[in-house]
C-alpha positions as CSV (number, residue, x, y, z in Angstrom):
1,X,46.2,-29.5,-54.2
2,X,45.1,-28.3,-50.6
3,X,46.7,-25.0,-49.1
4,X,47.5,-24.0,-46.2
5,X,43.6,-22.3,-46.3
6,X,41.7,-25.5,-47.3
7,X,38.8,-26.6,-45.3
8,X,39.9,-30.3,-43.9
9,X,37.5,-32.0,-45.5
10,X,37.2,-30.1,-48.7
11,X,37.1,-32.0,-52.4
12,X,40.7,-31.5,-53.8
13,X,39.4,-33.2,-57.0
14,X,40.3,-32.0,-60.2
15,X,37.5,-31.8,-62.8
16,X,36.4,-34.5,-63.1
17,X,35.8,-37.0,-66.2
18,X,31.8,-38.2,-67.0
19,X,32.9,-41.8,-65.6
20,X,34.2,-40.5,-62.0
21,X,31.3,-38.4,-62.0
22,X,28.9,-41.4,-62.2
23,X,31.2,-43.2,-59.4
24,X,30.9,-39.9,-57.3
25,X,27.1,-39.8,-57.5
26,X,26.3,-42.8,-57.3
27,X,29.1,-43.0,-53.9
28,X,27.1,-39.9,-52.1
29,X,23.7,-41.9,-53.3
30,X,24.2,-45.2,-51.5
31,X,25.6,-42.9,-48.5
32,X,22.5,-41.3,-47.7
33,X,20.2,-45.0,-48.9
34,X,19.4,-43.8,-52.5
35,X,21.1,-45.3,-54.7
36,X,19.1,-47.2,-57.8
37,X,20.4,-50.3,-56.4
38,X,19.3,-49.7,-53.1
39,X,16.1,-48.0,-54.2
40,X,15.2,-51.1,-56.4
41,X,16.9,-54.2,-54.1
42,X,15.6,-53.1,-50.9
43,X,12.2,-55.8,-50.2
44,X,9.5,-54.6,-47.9
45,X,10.4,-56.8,-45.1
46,X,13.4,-55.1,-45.0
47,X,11.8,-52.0,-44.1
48,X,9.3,-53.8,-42.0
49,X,11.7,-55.5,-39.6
50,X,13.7,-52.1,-39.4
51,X,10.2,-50.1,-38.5
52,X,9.3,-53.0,-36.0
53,X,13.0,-52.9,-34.4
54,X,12.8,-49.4,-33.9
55,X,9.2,-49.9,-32.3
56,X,10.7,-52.3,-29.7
57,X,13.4,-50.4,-28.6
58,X,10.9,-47.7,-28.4
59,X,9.5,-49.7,-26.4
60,X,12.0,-51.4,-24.2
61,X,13.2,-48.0,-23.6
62,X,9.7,-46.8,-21.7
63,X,9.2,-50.3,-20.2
64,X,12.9,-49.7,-18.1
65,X,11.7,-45.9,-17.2
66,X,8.4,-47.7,-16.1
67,X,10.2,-49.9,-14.0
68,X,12.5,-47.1,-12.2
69,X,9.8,-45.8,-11.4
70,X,8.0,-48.2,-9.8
71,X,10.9,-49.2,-8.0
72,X,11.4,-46.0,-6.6
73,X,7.3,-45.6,-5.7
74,X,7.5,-49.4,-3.6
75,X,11.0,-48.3,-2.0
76,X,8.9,-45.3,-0.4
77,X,5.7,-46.6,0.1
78,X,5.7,-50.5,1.1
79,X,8.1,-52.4,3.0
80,X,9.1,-55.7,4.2
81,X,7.0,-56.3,7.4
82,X,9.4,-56.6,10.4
83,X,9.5,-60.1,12.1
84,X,9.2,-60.7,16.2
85,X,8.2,-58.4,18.9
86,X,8.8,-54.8,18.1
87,X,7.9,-51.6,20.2
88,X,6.2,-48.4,18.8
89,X,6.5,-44.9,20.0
90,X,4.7,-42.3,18.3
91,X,4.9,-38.6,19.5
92,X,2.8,-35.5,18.5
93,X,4.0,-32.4,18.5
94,X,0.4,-30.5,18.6
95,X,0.9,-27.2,16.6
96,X,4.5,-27.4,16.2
97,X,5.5,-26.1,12.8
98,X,9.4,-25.6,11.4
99,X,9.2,-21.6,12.4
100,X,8.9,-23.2,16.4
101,X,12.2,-25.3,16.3
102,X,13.8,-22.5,14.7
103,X,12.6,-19.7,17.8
104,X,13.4,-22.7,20.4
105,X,17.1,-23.5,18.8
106,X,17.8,-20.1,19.0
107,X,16.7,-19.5,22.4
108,X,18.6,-22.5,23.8
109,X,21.2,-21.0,22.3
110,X,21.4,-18.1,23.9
111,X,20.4,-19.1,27.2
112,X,22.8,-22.2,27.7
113,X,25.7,-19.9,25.9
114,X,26.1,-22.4,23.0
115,X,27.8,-21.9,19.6
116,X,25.6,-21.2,16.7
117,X,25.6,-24.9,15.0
118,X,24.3,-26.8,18.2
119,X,20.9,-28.1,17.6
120,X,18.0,-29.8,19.4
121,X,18.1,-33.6,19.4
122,X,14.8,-33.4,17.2
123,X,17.1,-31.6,14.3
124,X,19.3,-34.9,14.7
125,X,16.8,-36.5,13.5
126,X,15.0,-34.5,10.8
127,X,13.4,-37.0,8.4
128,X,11.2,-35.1,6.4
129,X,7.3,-33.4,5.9
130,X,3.9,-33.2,6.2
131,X,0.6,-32.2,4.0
132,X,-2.0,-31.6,6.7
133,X,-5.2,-30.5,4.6
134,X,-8.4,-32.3,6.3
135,X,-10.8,-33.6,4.1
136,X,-12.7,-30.8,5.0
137,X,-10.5,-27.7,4.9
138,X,-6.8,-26.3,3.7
139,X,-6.3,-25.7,7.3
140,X,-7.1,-28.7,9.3
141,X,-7.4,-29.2,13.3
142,X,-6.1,-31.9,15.7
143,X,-9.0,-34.1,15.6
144,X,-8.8,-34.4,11.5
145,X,-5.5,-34.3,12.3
146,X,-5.0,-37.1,14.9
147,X,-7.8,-39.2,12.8
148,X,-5.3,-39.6,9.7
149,X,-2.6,-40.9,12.3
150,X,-4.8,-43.6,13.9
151,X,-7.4,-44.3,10.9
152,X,-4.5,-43.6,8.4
153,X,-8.2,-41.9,6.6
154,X,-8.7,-38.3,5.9
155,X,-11.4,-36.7,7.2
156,X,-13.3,-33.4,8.7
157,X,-12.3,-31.0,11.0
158,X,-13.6,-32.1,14.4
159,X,-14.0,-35.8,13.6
160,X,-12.9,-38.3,16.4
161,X,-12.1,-41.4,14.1
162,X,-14.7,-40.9,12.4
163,X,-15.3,-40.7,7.8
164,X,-16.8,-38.2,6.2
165,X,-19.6,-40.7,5.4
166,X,-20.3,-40.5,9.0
167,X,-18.8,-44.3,9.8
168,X,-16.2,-45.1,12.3
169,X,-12.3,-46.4,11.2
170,X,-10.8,-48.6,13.2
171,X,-7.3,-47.0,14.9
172,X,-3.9,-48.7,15.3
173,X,-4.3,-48.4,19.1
174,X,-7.5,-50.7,18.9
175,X,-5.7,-52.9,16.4
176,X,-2.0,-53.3,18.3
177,X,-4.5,-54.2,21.3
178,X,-6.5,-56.9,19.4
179,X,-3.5,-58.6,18.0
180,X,-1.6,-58.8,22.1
181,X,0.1,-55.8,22.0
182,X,0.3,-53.3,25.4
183,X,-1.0,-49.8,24.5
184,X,-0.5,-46.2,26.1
185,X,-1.4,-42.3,26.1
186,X,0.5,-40.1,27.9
187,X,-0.2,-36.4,27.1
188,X,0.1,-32.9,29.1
189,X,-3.8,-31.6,28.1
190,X,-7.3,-33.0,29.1
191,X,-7.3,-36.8,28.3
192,X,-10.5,-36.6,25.8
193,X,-9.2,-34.0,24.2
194,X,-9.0,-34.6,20.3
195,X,-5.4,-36.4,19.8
196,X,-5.6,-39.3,22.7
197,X,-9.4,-39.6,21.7
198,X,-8.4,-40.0,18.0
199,X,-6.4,-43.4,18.8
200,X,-9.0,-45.2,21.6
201,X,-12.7,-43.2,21.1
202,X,-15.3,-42.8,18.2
203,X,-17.6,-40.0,18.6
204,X,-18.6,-37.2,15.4
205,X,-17.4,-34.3,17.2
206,X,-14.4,-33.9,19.2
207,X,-16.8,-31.9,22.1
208,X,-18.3,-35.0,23.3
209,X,-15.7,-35.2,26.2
210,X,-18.5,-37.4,27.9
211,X,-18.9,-39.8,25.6
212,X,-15.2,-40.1,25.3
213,X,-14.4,-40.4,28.6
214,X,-16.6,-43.5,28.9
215,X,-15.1,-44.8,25.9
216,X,-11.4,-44.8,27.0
217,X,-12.1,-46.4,30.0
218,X,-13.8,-49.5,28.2
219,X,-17.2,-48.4,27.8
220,X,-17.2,-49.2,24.0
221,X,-17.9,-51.2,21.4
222,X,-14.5,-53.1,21.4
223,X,-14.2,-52.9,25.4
224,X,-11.2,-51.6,26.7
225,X,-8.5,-51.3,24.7
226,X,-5.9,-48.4,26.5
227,X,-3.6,-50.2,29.3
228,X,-2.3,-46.9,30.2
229,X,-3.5,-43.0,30.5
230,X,-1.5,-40.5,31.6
231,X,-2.4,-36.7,31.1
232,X,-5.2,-33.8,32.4
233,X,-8.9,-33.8,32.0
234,X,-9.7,-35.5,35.6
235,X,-13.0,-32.9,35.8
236,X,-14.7,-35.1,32.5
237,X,-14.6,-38.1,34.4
238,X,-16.4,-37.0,38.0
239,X,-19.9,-36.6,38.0
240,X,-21.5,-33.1,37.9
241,X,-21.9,-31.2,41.1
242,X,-19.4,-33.0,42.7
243,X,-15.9,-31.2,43.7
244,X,-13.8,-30.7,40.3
245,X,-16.8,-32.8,37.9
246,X,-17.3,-31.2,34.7
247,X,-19.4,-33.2,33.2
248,X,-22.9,-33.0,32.2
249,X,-24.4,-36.4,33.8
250,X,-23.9,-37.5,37.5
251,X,-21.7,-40.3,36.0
252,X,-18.6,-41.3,38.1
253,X,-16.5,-43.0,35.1
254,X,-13.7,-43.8,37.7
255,X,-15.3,-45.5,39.7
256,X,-17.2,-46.7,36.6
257,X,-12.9,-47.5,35.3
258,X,-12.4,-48.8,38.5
259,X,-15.4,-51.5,39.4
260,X,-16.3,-52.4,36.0
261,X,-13.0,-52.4,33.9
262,X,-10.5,-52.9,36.3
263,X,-8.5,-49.6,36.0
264,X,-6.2,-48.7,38.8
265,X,-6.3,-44.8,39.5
266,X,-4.1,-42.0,40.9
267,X,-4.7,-38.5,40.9
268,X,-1.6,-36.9,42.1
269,X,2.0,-36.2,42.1
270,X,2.8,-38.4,45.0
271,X,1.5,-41.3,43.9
272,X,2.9,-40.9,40.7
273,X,6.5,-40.9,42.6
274,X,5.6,-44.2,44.1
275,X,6.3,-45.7,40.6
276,X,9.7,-44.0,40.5
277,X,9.7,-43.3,36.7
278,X,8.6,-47.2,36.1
279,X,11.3,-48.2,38.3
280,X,9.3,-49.8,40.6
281,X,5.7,-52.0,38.7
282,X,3.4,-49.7,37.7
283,X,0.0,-52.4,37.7
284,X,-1.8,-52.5,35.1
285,X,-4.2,-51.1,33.9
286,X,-3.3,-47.6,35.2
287,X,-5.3,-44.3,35.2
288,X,-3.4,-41.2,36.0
289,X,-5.0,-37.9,35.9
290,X,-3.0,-35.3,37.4
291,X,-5.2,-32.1,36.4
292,X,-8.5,-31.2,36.5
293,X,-8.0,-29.6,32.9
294,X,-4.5,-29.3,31.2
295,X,-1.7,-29.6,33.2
296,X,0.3,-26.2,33.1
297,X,2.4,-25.1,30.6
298,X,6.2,-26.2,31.3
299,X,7.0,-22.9,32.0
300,X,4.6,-22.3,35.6
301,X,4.9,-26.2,36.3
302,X,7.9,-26.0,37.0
303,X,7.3,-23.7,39.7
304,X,4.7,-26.2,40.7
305,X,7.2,-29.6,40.5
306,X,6.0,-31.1,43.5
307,X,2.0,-30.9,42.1
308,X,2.3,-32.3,38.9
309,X,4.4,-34.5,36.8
310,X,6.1,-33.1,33.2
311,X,5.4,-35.0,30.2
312,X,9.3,-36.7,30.2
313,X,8.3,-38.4,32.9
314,X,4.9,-39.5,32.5
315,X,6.6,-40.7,28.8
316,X,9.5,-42.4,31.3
317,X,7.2,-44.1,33.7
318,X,4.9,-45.3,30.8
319,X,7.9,-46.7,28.8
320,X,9.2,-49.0,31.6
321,X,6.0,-49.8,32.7
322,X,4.7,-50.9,29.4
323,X,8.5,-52.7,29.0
324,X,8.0,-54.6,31.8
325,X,4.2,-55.5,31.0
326,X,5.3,-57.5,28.0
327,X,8.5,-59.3,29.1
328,X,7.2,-62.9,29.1
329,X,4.9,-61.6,25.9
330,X,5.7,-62.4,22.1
331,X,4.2,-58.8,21.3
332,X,5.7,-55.7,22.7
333,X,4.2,-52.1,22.8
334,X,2.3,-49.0,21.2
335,X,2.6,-45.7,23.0
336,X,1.4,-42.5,21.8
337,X,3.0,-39.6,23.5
338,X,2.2,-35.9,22.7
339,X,3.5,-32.5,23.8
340,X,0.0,-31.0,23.7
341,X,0.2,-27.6,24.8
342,X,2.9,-26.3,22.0
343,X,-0.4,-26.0,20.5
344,X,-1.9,-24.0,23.7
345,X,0.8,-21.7,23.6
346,X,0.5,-21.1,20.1
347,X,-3.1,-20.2,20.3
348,X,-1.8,-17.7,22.9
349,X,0.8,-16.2,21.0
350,X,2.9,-17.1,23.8
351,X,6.4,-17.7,22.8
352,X,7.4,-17.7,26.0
353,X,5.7,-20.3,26.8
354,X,5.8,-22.2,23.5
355,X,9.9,-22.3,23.6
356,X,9.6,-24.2,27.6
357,X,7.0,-26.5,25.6
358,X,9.1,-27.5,23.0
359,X,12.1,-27.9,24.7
360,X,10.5,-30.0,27.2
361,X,9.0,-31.9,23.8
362,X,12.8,-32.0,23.0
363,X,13.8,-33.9,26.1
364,X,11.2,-36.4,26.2
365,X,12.3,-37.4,22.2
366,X,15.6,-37.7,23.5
367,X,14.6,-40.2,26.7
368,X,12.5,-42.3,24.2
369,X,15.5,-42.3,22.0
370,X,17.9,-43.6,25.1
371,X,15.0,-46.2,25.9
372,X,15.1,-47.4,22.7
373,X,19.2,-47.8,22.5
374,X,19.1,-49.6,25.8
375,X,15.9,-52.1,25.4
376,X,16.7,-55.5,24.1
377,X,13.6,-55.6,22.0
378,X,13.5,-53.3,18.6
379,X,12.0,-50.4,17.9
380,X,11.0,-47.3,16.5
381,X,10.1,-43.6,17.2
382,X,8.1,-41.9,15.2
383,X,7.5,-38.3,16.0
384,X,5.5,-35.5,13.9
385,X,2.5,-32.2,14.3
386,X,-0.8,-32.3,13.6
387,X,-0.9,-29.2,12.0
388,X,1.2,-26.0,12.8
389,X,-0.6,-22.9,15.4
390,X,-0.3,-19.4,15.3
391,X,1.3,-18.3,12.0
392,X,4.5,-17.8,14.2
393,X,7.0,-16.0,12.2
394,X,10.3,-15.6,14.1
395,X,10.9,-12.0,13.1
396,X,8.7,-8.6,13.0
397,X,8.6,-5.5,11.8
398,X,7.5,-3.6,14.6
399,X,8.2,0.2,13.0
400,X,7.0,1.4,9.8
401,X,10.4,2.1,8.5
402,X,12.9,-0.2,6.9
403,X,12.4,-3.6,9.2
404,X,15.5,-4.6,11.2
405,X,16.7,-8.2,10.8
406,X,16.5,-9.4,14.1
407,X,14.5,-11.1,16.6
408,X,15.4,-11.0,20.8
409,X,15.4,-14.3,22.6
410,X,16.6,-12.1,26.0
411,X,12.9,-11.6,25.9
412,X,11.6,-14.7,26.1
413,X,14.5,-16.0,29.0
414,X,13.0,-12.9,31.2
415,X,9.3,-14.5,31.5
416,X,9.0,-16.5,34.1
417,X,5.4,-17.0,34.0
418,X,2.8,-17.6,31.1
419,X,0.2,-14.8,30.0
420,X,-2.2,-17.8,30.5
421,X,-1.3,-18.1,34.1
422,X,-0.9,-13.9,34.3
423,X,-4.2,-14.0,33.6
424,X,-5.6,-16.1,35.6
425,X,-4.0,-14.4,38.2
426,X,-5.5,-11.0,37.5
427,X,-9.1,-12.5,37.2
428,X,-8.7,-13.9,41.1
429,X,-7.2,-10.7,42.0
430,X,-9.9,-8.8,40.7
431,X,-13.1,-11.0,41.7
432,X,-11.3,-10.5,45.6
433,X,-10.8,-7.0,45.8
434,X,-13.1,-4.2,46.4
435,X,-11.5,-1.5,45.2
436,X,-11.8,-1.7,40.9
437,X,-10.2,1.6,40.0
438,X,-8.4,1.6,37.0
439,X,-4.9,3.3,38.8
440,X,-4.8,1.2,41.1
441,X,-5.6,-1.9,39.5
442,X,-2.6,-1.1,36.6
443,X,-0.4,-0.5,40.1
444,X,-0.9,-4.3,40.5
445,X,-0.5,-5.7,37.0
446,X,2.4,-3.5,36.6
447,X,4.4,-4.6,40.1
448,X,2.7,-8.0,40.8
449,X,2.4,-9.3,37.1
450,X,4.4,-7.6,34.4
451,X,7.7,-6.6,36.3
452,X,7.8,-10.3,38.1
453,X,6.2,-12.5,35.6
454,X,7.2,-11.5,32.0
455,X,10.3,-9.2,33.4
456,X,9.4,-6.2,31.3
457,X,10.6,-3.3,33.1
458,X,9.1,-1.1,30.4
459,X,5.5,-1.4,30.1
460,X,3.7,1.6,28.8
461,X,0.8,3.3,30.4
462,X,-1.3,2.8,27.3
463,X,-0.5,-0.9,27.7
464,X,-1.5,-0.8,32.1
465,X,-4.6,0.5,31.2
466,X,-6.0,-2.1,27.9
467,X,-5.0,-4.4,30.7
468,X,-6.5,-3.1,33.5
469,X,-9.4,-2.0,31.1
470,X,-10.2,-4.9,29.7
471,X,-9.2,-7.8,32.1
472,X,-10.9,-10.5,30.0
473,X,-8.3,-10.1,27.3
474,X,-5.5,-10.0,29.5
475,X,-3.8,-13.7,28.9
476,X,-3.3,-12.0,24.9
477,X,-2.8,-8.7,25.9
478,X,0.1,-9.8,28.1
479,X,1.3,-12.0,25.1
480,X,1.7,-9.4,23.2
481,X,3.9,-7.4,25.5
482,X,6.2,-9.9,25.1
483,X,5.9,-10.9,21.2
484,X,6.5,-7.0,20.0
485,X,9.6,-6.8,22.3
486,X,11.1,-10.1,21.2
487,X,10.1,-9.3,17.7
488,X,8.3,-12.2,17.1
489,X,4.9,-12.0,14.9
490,X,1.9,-14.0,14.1
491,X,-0.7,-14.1,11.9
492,X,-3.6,-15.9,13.7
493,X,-4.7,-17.4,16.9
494,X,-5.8,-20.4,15.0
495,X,-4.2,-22.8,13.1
496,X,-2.2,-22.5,10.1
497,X,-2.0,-24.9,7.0
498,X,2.0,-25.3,6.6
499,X,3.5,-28.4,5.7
500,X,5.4,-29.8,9.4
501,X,8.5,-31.6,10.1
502,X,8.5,-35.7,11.0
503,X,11.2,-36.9,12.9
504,X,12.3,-40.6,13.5
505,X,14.8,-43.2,15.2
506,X,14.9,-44.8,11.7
507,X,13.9,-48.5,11.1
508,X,12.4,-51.3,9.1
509,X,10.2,-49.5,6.5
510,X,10.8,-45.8,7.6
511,X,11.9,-44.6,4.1
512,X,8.2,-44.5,3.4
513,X,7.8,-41.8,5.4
514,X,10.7,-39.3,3.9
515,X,10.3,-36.9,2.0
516,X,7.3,-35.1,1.5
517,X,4.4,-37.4,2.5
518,X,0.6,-37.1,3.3
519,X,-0.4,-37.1,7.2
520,X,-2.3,-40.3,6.0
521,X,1.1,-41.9,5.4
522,X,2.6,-41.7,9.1
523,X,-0.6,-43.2,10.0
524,X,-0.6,-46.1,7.6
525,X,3.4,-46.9,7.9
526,X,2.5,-46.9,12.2
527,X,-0.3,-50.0,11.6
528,X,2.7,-51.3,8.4
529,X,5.2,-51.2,11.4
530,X,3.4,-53.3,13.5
531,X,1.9,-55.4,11.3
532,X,-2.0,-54.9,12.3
533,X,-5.2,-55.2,10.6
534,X,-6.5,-51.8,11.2
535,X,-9.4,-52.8,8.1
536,X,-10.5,-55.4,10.6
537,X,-11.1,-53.4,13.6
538,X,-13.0,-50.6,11.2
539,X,-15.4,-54.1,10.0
540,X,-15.8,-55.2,13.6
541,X,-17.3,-51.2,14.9
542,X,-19.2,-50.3,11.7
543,X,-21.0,-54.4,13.0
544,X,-21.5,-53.3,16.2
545,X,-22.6,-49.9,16.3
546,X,-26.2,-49.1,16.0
547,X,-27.8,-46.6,13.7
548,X,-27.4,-44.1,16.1
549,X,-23.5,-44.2,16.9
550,X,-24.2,-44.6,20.2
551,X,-20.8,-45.6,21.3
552,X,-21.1,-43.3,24.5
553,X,-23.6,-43.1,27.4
554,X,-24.0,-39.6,27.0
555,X,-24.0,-36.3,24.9
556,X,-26.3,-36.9,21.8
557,X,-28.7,-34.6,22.1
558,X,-25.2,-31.8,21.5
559,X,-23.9,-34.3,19.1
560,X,-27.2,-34.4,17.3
561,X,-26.5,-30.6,17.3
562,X,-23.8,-30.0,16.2
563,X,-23.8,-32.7,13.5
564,X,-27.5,-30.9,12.2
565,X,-25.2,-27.9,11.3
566,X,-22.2,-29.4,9.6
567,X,-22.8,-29.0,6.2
568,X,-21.7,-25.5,7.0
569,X,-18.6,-25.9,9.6
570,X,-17.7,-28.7,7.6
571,X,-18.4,-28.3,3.8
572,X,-15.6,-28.8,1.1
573,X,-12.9,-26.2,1.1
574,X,-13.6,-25.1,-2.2
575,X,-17.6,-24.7,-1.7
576,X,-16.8,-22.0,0.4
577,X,-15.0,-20.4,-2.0
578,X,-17.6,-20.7,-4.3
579,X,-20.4,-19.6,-2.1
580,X,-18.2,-16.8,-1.2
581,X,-17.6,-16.0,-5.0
582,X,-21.9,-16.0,-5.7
């Protein structure tokens, strides 16, 4: 009998006879399968169908985690194209990485007195990131860059829609223009330069500003396919020796835009004003170039509002104007729009400047964002970097003891010019005076430059004289009076290969870009969105170019150049490592 110490389960049989013995072994024996009955009834197909039974739920089980998973990859990846006329908006963010919104939050912040948890609209709309490896390099640049949003194709650094096989891809510009759509660039930097000649131009390397000048204007092998420019760059399309040409010909491509591909042209702000942000028609097509080379960065133009226009409203003007373009058409719209000198500024280590960029970036997401609520036909925003610039890190440690955890945005509100434009400045100043002594010349840059310009009260004579000493590095010598007293550091004036943020409206299909996704898969959910054959435009110019890729008029003999030497500048990543390693 059980006490109060017995185990639960424990036997509480008595010794047992030899018959209940038999009947207890032969019990636990069928239990576990053994028995002599089982062991001598059980037939083979009996332990077949159990084997096979056990093989299909074996298998049924991996065919249902199979399935989940593919669910889950065409959830991301594909879509059901949207039906009827749709817009497109897709804006670059040159060189913007996370670190940039972080420093430009913060500096809004402080200078509009807000509370710690108010945000840029961009951070609103957070939707996920970007890989930005070329096929070339970890660390790619804009043309690579702009080439996997356009081409949705990898390939190397300095390509202009063009594959590393040396063949161009057709862009979704070129294709929303072949199947009816309207199609626009609006940037703040020279119009050739290597993200608006990604999207309408094919040359091997992105310094062939000639060639693709004549080839955004229509001189091409699909014709013209832009209805709208916007931007810088006016000096690559006069003629050399001519007031403000830059080019290395005596072609005049706007009067070539002009006479031969019916391009109307402006070249300053008031004629721009004549359009009232798109109030009044803009006619198309329309050619505005409002610079000679970039247009300032935010932070000097707006000392200069009544010479040139600020990328929200170039983006504003080309929104109603395309709008109104395609009112009695069954297609709508494809606009690329990019803040182009966050890149600039990064380059310059100008935070300063870089904060004015991106909030002006900021705005212009936000008036594409109202468009879009208040237009009657659907659409989406898509907005993302190429690739992040500088390395910017918003902190520093500025002393060799323990580093302070801070960074001070009073710094950056007290500039009121760029180091760029500092510079530029310094080098007039000096090419007019006579007198080059060092004292006096660090008088100037001190009372005229430093003190006005970047409102540092404090500069050091060690820093007055690298300046005044060595003028030609003066636009980063002044940037970096104002990085060490902010506290904010960087690690090159290149580019940098972090992964960078994509932002969107939200839409049909725009799942497949969240997450962590390949710059290659913005480009190719942009042609998805719009439903274009981007495979057909690539068939048509690999059929019409010659062996020679002459789309252009001009510049092979640098082409021919530079493309001699790019096993070098543009071997595999890794092969340098491996050369480096020998």
């Amino acid at each position: 009998m059980a006490n109060i110490t017995t185990p639960l389960l424990a036997d509480d049989r008595r010794v047992p006879d030899e018959s209940s013995a038999r009947l207890s072994d032969s019990s636990d024996d069928a239990l576990r399968g053994q028995s002599r009955a089982t062991r001598a009834g059980r037939s083979w197909h009996a332990r077949l169908r159990e084997a096979l039974l056990f093989a299909w739920a074996l298998i049924a089980t991996a065919g249902v985690l199979i399935l989940a998973v593919w669910a889950s990859h065409q959830q991301q990846t594909s879509f059901d194209k949207p039906a009827g006329k749709r817009n497109l908006i897709f804006m670059v963010s040159d060189g913007m990485g996370p670190a940039s919104l972080s420093m430009t939050r913060s500096f809004r912040q402080y200078t509009d007195g807000l509370e710690y948890g108010d945000t840029l609209t961009l951070d609103k709309h957070f939707w996920g990131s970007s890989r930005t490896r070329s096929s070339s390099s970890l660390v790619t640049d804009s043309a690579a860059g702009a080439t996997a949003f356009s081409c949705g194709k990898k390939s190397y650094n300095g390509a202009i829609s063009m594959l590393p096989d040396s063949t161009p891809c057709g862009t979704v510009l070129e294709a929303a223009k072949k199947a009816g759509y309207k199609t626009g660039l609006v940037v703040t930097t020279d119009i050739t330069d290597a993200t608006p000649a990604c999207f309408a131009s094919h040359v091997d390397v992105r310094a062939q500003n000639d060639d693709i000048a004549v080839q955004e204007v229509g001189n091409g092998p699909l014709g013209r396919v832009v209805d709208l420019m916007f931007g810088g760059g006016r000096c690559r399309f006069l003629p050399n020796g001519t007031d403000g040409g830059c080019r290395e010909d005596n072609i005049d491509v706007v009067e070539m835009a002009k006479n031969d591909y019916g391009w109307n042209y402006i070249d300053n702000r008031a004629a721009f004003d004549e359009f009232w942000e798109g109030e009044k028609e803009v006619p198309l097509p329309m050619l505005g170039l409002f610079a000679y080379y970039d247009i300032p960065f935010e932070l000097d133009r707006q000392n200069m509002n009544d010479v040139y226009p600020s990328l929200s409203e170039m983006a504003k003007t080309a929104l109603r104007a395309l709008e109104k373009a395609t009112e009695g058409s069954e297609q709508g719209f494809f606009l690329m729009i990019e803040g182009s000198r966050i890149d600039h500024a990064g380059h310059g280590n100008d935070p300063a400047a870089q904060v004015r960029e991106v909030l002006e970036y900021d705005k212009t997401f936000k008036a594409v964002l109202d468009f879009l609520e208040e237009s009657s036909t659907p659409g989406v925003l898509v907005a993302t970097s190429d690739h992040e610039t500088g390395g910017l890190a918003v902190a520093r440690q500025v002393k060799a003891d323990y580093p302070q955890y801070l960074w001070y945005p009073a710094v950056l509100a007290n500039a009121s010019s760029s180091s760029e434009y500092l510079a530029h400045r310094l080098h007039g100043h000096i090419a007019q005076s006579s007198d080059h002594s060092i004292d006096k010349l660090k008088k100037y840059i001190n009372e005229e430059l430093v003190v006005p310009g970047l409102g540092i009260h404090d500069a050091s004579d060690e820093e007055l004289t690298n300046v005044a000493s060595n003028p030609e590095d003066a636009q980063p010598l002044f940037a970096e009076m104002i990085s060490v007293r902010a506290q904010i550091g960087w690690s090159t004036h290149g580019h940098s290969a972090v992964d960078v943020n994509i932002y969107s409206s939200g839409g049909p299909g725009s799942e497949a870009i969240r997450g962590n996704v390949e710059n290659t898969d913005v480009g190719k959910y942009l042609r998805d969105y719009l439903n274009v054959d981007v495979d057909a435009i690539t068939k048509e110019l690999n059929e019409k170019m010659d062996s020679k890729r002459q789309f252009g008029m001009v510049g092979r003999e640098m082409a021919t150049g530079v493309m001699d030497g790019r096993s070098s500048e543009f071997e595999d990543h890794w092969a340098a490592h491996r050369r480096m390693d020998a």
